[in-house]
C-alpha positions, 0 to 999 in steps of 0.5 A, a space after each residue: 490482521 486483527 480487528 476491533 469491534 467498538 460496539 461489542 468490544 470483540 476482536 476477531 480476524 479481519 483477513 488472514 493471512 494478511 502478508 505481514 501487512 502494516 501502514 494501513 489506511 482506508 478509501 472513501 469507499 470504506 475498503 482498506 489499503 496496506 502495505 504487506 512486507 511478506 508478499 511485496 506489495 501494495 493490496 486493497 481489501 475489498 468490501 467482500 473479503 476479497 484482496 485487490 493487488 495494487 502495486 506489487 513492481 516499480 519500472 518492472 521490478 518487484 517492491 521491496 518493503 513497501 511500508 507506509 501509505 495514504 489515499 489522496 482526495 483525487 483517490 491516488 495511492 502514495 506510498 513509501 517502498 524501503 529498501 530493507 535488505 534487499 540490495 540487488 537488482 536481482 531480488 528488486 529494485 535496489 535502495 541506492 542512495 535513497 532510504 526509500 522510494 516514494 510511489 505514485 498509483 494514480 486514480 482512474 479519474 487523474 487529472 494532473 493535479 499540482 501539489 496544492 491541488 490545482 490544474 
């Protein structure tokens, strides 16, 4: 993974390897959320370096292809795990009829929030 440095215009790595990551975006905290197809999981790169495994199973099953994904203003995680070319049990959880699977990692501080923000 690659980074771009507006003052100076240099690129240079950020973090590697990166997993095959995409679907990148940051926290409030400043810290980078990604999706990583090659190591089936949602991570999080810390201020130091460091990766943090977010979500790497749903209901016990490892992650697919997890693609796509966005912080909410209560800090949840959302992302979209596909189902590309995985489908059995046996390598994860299977696609179905679904193209993907939406997942929900809540904040420390949930609350059980509507859609629209209210309690």
């Amino acid at each position: 993974m690659l980074r771009w440095d507006e003052t100076t215009g240099a690129v240079g790595v950020f973090r590697q390897p990166a997993g095959y990551a995409n679907g990148g975006t940051p926290t409030a905290q400043g810290r980078l959320i990604s999706c990583e197809h090659g190591n089936q999981r949602v991570s999080r790169t810390e201020h130091d370096g460091s990766i943090t495994t977010i979500a790497d199973r749903v209901h016990g099953k490892r992650l697919n292809s997890p693609n796509d994904a966005v912080v909410h203003s209560d800090g949840s995680i959302w992302f979209t795990d596909l189902c590309l070319g995985i489908d059995s049990d046996y390598e994860g959880h299977r696609g179905g009829e679904r193209d993907g699977l939406v997942q929900r990692v809540p904040s420390r501080r949930d609350n059980r929030r509507l859609p629209d923000r209210r309690r």
